[in-house]
Structures are given as structure tokens and as C-alpha cells.
SENU-613127 format. One line per 2 residues: their letters; for each residue x, y, z of N, C-alpha, C, O. Coordinates in Angstrom, 1 decimal. Atoms other than C-alpha are relative to their C-alpha. Layout:
residues N
a) X/Y/Z/X/Y/Z/X/Y/Z/X/Y/Z; ...
end
This chain:
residues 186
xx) 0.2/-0.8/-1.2/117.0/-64.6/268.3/-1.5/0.4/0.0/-2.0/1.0/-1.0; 1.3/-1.0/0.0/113.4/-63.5/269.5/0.0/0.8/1.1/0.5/0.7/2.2
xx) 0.3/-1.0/-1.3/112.4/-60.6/271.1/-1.5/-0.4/0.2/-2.2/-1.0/-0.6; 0.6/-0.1/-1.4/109.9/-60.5/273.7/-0.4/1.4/0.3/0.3/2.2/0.7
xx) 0.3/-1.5/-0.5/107.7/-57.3/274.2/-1.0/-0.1/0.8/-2.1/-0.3/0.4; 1.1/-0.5/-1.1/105.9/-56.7/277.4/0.0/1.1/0.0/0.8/2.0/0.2
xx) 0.7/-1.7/-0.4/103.5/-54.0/277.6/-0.6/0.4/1.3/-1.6/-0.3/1.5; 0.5/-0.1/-1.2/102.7/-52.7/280.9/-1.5/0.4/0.0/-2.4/-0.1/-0.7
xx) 1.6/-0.7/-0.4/99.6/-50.9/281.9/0.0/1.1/-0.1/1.1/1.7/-0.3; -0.5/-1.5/0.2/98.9/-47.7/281.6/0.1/1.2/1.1/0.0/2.5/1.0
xx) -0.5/-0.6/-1.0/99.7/-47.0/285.2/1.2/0.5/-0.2/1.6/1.6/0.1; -1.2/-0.1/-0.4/102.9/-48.0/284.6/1.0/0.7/-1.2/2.2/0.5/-1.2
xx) -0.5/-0.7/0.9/103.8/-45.8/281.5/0.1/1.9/0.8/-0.3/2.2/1.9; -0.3/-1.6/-0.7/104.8/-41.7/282.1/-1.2/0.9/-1.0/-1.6/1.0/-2.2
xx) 0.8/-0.5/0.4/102.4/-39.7/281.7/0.4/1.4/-1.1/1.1/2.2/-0.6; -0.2/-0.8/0.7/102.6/-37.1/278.6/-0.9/1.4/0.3/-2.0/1.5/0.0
xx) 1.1/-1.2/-0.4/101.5/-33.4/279.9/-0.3/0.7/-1.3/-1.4/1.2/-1.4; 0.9/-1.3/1.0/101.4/-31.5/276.6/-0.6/-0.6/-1.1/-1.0/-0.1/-2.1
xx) 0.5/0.4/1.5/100.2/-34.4/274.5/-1.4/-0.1/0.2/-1.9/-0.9/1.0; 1.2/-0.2/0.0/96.8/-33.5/273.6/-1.2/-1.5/-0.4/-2.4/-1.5/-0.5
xx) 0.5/1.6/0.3/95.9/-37.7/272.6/0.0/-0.1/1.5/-1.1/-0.2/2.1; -0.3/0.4/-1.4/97.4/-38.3/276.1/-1.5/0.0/0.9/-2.3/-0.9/1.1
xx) 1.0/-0.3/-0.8/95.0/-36.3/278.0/-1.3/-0.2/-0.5/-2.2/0.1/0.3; 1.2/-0.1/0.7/92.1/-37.0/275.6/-0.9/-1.1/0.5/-2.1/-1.1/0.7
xx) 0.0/1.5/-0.5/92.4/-40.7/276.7/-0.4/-0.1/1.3/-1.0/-1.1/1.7; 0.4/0.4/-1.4/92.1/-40.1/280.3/-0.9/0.3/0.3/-1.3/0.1/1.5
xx) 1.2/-0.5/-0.4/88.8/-38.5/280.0/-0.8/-0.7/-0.6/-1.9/-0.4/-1.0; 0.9/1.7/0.5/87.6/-42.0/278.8/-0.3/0.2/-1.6/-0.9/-0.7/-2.1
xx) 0.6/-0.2/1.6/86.9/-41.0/275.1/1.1/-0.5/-0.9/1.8/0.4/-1.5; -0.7/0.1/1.0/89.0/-42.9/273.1/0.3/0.5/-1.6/-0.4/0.7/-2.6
xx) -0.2/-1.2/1.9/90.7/-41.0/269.7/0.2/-1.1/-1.0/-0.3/-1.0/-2.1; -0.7/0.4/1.2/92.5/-43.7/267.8/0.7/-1.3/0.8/1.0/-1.3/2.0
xx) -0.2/1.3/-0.2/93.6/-47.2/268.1/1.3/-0.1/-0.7/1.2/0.1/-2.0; -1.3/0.4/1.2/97.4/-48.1/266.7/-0.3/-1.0/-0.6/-0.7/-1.9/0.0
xx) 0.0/1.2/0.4/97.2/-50.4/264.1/1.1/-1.5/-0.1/1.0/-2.7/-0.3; -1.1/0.9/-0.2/100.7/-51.7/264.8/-0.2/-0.9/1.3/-0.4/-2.2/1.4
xx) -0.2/0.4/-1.7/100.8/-52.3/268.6/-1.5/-0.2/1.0/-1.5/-0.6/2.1; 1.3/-0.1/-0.2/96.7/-51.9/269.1/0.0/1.1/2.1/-0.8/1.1/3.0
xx) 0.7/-1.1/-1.0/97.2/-49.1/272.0/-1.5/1.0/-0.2/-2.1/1.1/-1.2; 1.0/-0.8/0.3/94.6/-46.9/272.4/0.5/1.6/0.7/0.9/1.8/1.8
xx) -0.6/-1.1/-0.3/95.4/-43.3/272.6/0.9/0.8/0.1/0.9/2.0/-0.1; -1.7/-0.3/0.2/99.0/-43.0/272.8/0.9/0.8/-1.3/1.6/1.9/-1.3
xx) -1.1/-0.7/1.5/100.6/-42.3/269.4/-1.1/-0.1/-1.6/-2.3/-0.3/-1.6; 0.7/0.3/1.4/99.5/-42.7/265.6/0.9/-1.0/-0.6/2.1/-1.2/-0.3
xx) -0.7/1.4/0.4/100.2/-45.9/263.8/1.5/0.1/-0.5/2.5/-0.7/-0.3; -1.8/-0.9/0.1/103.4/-44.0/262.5/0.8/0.2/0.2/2.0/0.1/-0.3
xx) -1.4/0.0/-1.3/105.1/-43.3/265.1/-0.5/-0.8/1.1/-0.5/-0.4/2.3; 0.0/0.9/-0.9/104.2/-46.2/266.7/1.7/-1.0/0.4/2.4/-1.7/-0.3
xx) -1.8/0.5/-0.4/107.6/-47.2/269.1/0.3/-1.3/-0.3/1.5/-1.5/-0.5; -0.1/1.2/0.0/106.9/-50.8/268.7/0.1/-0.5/-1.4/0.5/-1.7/-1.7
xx) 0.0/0.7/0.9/106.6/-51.0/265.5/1.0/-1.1/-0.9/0.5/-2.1/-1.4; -1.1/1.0/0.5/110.2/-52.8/264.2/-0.2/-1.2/0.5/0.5/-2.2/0.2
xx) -0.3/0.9/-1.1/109.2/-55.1/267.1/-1.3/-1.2/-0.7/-1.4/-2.4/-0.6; 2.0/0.9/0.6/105.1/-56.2/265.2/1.1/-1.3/-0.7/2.3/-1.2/-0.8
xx) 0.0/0.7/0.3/105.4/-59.4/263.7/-0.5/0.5/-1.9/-1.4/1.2/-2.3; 0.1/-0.1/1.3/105.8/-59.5/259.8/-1.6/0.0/-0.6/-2.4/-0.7/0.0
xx) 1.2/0.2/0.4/102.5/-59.1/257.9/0.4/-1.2/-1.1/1.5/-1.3/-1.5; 0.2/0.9/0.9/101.9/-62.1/255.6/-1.3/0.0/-1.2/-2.0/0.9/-1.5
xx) 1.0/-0.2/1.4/99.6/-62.7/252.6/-1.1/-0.8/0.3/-2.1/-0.7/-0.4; 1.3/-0.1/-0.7/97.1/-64.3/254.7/-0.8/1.3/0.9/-2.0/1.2/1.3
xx) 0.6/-1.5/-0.6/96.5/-60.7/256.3/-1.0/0.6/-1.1/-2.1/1.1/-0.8; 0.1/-0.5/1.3/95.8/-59.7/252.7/-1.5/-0.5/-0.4/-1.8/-1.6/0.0
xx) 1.3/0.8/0.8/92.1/-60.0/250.7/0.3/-0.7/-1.2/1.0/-0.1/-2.0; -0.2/1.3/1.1/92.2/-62.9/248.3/-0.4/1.0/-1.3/-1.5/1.7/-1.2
xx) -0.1/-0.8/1.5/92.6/-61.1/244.7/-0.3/-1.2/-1.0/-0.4/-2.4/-0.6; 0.6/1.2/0.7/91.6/-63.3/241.7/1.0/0.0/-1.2/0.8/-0.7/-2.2
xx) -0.6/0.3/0.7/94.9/-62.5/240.3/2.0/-0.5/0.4/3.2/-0.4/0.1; -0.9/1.3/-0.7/97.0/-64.9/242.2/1.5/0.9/0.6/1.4/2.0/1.1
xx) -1.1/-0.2/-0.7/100.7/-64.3/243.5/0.5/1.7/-0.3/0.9/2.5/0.6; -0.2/-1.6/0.7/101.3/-60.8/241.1/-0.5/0.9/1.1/0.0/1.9/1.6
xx) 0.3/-1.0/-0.7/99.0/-59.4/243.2/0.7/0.2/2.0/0.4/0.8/3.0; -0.6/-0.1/-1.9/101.0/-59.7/246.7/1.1/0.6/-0.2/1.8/0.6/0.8
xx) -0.8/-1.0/0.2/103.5/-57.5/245.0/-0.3/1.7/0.3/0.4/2.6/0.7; 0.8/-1.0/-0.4/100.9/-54.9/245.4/0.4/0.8/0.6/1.7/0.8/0.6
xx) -0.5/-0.5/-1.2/101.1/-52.3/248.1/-0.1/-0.5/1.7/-1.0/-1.2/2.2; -0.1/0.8/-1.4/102.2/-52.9/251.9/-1.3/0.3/0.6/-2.2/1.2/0.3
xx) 1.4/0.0/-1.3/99.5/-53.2/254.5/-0.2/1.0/0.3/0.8/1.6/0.6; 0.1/-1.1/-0.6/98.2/-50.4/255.6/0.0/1.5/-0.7/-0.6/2.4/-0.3
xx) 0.2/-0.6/0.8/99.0/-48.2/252.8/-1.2/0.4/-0.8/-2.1/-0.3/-1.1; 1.5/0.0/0.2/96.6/-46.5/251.2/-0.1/-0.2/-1.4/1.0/-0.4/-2.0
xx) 0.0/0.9/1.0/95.3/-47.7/247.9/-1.5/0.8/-0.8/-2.6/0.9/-0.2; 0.8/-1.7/0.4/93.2/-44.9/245.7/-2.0/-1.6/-0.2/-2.3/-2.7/-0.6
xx) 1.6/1.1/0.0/89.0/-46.6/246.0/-0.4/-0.6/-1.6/-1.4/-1.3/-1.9; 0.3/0.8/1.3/89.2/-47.5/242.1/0.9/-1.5/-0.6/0.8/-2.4/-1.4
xx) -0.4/1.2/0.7/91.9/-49.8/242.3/0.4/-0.9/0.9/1.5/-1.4/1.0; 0.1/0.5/-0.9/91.0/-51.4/245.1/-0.6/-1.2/-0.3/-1.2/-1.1/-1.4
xx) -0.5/1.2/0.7/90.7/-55.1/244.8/-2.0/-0.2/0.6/-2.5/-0.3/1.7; 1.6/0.0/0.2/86.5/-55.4/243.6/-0.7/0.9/-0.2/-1.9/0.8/-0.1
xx) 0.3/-1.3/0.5/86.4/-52.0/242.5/-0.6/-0.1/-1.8/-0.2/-0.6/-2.9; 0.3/0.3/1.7/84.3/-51.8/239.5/0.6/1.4/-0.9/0.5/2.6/-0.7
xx) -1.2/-0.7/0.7/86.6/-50.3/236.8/-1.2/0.6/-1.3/-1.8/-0.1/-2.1; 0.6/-0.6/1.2/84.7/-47.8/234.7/0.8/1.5/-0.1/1.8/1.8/0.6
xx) -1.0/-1.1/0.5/86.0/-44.6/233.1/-1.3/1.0/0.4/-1.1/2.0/-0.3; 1.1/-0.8/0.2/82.4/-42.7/234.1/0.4/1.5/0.3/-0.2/2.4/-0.2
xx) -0.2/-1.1/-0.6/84.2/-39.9/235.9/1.0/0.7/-0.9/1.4/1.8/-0.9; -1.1/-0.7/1.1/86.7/-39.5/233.0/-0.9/0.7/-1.2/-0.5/1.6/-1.9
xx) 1.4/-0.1/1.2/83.3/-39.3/230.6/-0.4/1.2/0.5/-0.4/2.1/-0.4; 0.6/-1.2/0.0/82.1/-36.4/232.1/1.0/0.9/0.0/0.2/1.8/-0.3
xx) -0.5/-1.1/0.6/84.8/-33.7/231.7/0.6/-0.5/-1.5/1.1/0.5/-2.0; 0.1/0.1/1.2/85.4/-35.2/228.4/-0.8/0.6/-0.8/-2.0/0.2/-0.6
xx) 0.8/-0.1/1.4/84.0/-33.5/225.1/-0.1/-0.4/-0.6/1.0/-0.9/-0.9; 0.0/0.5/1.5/82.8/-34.7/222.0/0.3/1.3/-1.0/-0.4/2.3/-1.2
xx) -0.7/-1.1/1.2/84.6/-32.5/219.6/-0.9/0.6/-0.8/-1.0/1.8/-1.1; 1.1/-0.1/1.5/81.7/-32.9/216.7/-0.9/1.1/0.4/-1.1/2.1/-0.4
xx) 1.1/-0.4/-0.3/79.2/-31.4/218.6/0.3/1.5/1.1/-0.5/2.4/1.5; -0.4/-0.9/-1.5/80.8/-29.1/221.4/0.3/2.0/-0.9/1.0/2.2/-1.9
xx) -0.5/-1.2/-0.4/81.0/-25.2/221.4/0.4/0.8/0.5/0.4/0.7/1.7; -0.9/-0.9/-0.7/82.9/-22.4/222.1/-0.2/1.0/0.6/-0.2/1.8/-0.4
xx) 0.9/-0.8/0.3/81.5/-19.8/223.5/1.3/1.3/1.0/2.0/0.9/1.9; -1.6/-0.6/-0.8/84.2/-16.7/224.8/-0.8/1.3/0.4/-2.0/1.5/0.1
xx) 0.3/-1.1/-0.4/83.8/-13.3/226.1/-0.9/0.3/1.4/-1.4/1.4/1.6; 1.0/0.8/-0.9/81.7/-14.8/229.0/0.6/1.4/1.5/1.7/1.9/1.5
xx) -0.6/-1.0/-1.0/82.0/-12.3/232.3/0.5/-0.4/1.5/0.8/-1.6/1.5; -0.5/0.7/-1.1/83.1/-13.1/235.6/-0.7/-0.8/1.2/-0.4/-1.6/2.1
xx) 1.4/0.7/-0.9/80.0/-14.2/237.3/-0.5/-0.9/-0.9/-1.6/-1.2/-0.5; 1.1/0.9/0.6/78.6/-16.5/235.1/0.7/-1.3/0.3/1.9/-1.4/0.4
xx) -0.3/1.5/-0.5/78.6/-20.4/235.8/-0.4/-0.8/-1.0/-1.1/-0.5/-2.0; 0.6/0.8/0.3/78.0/-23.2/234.8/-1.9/-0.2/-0.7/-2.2/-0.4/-1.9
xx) 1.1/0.4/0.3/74.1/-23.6/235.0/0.0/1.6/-0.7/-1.3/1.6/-0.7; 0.5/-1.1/0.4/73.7/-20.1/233.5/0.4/-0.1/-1.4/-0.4/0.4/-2.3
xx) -0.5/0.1/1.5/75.7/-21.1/230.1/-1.2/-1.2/0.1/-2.2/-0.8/-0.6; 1.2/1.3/0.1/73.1/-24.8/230.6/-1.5/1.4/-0.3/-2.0/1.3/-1.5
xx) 1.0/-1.0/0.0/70.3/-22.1/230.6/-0.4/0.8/-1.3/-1.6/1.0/-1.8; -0.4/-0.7/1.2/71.4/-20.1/227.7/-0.6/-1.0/-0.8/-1.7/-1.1/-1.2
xx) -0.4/1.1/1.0/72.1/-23.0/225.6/-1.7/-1.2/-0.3/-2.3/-1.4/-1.3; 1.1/0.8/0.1/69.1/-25.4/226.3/-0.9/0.2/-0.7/-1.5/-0.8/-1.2
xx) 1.1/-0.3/0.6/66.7/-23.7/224.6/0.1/-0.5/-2.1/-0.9/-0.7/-2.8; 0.0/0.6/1.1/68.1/-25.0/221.3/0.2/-1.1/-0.5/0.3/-1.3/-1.7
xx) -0.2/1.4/0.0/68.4/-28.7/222.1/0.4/-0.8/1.5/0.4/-0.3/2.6; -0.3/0.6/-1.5/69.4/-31.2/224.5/1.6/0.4/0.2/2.3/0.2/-0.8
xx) -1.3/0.1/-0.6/72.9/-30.4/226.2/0.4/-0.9/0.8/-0.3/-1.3/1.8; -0.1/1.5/-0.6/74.9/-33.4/227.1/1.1/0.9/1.1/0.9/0.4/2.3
xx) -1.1/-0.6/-0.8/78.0/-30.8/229.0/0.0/1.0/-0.1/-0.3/1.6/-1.1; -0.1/-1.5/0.2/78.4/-27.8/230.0/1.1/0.4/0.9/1.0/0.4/2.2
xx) -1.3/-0.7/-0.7/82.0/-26.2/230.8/0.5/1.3/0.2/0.9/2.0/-0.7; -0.6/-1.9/0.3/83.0/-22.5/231.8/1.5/-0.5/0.9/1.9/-1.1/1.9
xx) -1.9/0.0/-0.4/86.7/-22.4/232.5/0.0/1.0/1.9/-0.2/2.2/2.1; -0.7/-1.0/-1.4/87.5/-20.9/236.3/1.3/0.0/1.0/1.9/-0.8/1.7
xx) -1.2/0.5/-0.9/90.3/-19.8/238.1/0.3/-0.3/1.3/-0.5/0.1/2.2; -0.4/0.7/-1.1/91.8/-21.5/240.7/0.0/0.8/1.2/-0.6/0.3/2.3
xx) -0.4/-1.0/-1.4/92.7/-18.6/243.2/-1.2/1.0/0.0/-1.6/1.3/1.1; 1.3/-1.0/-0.7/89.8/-16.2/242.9/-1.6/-0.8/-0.1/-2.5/-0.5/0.6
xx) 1.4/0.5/0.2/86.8/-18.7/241.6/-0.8/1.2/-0.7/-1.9/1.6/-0.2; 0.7/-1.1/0.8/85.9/-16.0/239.0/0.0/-0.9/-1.4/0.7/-1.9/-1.6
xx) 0.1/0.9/1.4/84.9/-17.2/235.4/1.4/0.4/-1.1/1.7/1.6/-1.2; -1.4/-1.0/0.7/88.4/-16.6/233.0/-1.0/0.0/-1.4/-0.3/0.0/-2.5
xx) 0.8/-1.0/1.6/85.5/-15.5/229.9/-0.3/-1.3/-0.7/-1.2/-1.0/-1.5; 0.7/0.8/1.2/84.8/-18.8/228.0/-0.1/-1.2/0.9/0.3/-1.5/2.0
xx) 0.3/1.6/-0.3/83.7/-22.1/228.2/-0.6/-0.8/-1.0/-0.9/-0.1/-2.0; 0.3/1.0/0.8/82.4/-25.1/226.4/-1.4/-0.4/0.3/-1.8/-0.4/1.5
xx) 1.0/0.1/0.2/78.8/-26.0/225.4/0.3/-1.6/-1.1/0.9/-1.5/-2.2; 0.4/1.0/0.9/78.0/-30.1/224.1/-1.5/-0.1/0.0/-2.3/-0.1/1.0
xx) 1.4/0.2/0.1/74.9/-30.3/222.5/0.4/-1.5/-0.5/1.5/-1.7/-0.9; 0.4/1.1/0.7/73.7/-34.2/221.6/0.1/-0.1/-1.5/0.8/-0.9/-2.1
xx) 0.3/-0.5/1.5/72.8/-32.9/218.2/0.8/0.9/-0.9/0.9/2.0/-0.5; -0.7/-1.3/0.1/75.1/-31.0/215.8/-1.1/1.2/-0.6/-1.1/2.4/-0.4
xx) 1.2/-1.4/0.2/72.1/-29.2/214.4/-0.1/0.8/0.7/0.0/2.0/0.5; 0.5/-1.1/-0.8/71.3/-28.1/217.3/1.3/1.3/0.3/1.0/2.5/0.5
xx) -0.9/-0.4/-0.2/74.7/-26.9/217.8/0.6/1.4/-0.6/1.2/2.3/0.0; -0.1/-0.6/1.2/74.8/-25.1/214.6/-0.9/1.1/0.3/-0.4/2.2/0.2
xx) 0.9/-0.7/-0.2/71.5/-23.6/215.4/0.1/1.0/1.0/-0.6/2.0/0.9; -0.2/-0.8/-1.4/72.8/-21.9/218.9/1.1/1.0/-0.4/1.1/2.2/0.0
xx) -1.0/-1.0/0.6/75.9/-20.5/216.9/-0.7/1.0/-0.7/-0.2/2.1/-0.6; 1.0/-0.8/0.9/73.3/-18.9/214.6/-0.3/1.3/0.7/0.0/2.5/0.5
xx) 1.1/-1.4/-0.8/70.9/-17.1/217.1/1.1/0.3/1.2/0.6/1.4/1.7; -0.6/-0.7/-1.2/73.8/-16.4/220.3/1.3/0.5/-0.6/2.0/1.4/0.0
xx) -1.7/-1.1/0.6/77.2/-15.3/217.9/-0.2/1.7/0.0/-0.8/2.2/-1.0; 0.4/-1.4/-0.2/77.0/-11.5/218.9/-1.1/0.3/0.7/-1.7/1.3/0.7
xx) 1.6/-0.4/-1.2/74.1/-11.8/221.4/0.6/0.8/1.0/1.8/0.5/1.2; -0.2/-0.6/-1.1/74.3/-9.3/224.1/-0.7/-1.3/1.6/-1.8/-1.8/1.9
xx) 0.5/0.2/-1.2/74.4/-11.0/227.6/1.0/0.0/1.2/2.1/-0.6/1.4; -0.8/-0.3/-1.4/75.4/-10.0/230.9/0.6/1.1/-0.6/1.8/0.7/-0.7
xx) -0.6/-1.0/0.2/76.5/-6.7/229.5/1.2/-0.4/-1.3/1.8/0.5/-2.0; -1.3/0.1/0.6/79.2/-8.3/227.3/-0.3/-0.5/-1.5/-1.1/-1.5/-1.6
xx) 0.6/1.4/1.4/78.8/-9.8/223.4/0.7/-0.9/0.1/1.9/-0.9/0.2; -0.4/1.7/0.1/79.2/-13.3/223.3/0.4/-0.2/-1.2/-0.2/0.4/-2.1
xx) -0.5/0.4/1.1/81.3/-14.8/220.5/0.0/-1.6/0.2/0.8/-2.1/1.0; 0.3/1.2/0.2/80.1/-18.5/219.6/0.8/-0.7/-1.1/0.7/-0.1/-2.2
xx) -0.5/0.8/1.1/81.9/-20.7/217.5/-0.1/-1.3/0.4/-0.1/-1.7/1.5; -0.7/1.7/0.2/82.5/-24.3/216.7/1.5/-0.4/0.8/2.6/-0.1/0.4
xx) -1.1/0.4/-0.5/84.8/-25.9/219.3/1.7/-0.1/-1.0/1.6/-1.2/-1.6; -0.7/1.1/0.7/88.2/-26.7/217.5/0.6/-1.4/0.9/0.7/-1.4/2.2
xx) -0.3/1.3/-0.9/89.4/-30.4/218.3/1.3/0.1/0.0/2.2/0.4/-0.8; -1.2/0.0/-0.6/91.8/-31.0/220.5/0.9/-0.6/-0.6/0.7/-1.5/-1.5
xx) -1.2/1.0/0.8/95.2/-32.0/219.5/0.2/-1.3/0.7/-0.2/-1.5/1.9; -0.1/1.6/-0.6/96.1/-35.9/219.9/1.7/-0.3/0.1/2.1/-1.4/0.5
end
């Protein structure tokens, strides 16, 4: 059996009054192209009416992958597909590296007040070596600091050295309590 879809014109369709695409389209400015049915203006590829009617996608639609038939198990057309594991995405962990600590070297630093940030613990801290991270814990719903956070120096000397001169420093009204990160459980 084949079907057969004629599309009229867009005389001969009914005009939609409260759809805000509708009217958007008649004042010449196209919004959006279906990718099923390639109207323009009408609906979203989603609730596109035509769509059971499109023609199968095949694996010539598809970009040539370099790991042969496996990869046409993949996801369907059109779906979305996160930009790292998208096919010539270069696969590095660099964004996993930076909220990562190194245990050896990282400090703890608590008591911290509700204004302070980031660059203001990097500030503190610098003065005793190089800092490779700098973490203050914040919450979610107010974006206030919840009192501690994490300090990686490169060096543990230097590490050692910041615990020395800032364990019991007065700053920002509050004393700071410095220690030696402990490492995470595995």
C-alpha cells in the first residue's frame, strides 16, 4: 500500500487565530522550519501532523562513523545527542579535571562567611605558592557561601605553610580553621 500526501498551499489551509507561529508567519518573518514535513511556520517538528506519513530515515541520512554498523544502533535522527559524544568529538576528561582535587595537596579551610567567593579564598591563599583550585562550597537556593571550601596548592609545602600562618587568622570578622583536606572515600 502507498500513501500519497498532497500539501496544499497556504491559501488553502485554515487559518489558526490564537496561534502565535500562525500569525508570526504572515508578517513574512519566518520562526521555524519542520524538520519532518519542511513547512514553515505551522507547528514544531513534534507535533508535526505528517509525520507517520515522512518516509523512513535510513543510514545514509546518518554521518559516516568509523565504527561501522554498531554505530547505527545509536540514537534516532533528530534526537539530541549531548556535544561530547557526538561522532568527532574529541573525548577528553578536561572538565572532569577541574572540579577534581588532588587529595595530597588540597586544603580545608571552614568557618568561611557568607560573602566570600571563590577569588577571595584564591587571594588569601596565593600568597604562599602557586594554587592549582580553588573551591568554596555554595548553596543552591540562596547563592550564599555554606562556611568552607577547598584550597589546591601545586606544592605540599606550600600547603603546609598556609596551614601554619591562616589556622586561627582573623578574616572577614570570623576565625578561619585550616587543615589538611581528608581524602575522599573510594
Amino acid at each position: 500500500m502507498t500513501l500519497h500526501l498532497i500539501v496544499g498551499s497556504k491559501a488553502d489551509e485554515p487559518s489558526a487565530s490564537g496561534d502565535p507561529l500562525a500569525m508570526a508567519s504572515k508578517g513574512g518573518a519566518v520562526l521555524m522550519v519542520c524538520r519532518t514535513c519542511g513547512k514553515k511556520g505551522d507547528h514544531w517538528t513534534s507535533k508535526c501532523p505528517y509525520k507517520d506519513l515522512a518516509p523512513p530515515t535510513d543510514a545514509s541520512d546518518m554521518p559516516p562513523t568509523s565504527d561501522g554498523p554498531a554505530a547505527l544502533s545509536g540514537p534516532a535522527k533528530g534526537s539530541y545527542v549531548a556535544p561530547r559524544l557526538r561522532a568527532g568529538a574529541v573525548h577528553t576528561d578536561a572538565g572532569h579535571d577541574m572540579r577534581r582535587r588532588n587529595d595530597e595537596n588540597s586544603v580545608r579551610v571552614t568557618n568561611l562567611s557568607e560573602d566570600t567567593r571563590e577569588p577571595d579564598l584564591l587571594e588569601l591563599f596565593r600568597t604562599f605558592g602557586p594554587v592549582s583550585r580553588v573551591y568554596v562550597a555554595v548553596d543552591q537556593k540562596t547563592g550564599m557561601s555554606r562556611g568552607f571550601g577547598f584550597v589546591n596548592f601545586v606544592h605540599r609545602e606550600d600547603a603546609e605553610k598556609a596551614i601554619s600562618k591562616l589556622n586561627g587568622y582573623g578574616y572577614d570578622n570570623l576565625i578561619l580553621h585550616v587543615e589538611m583536606a581528608a581524602p575522599r572515600p573510594t
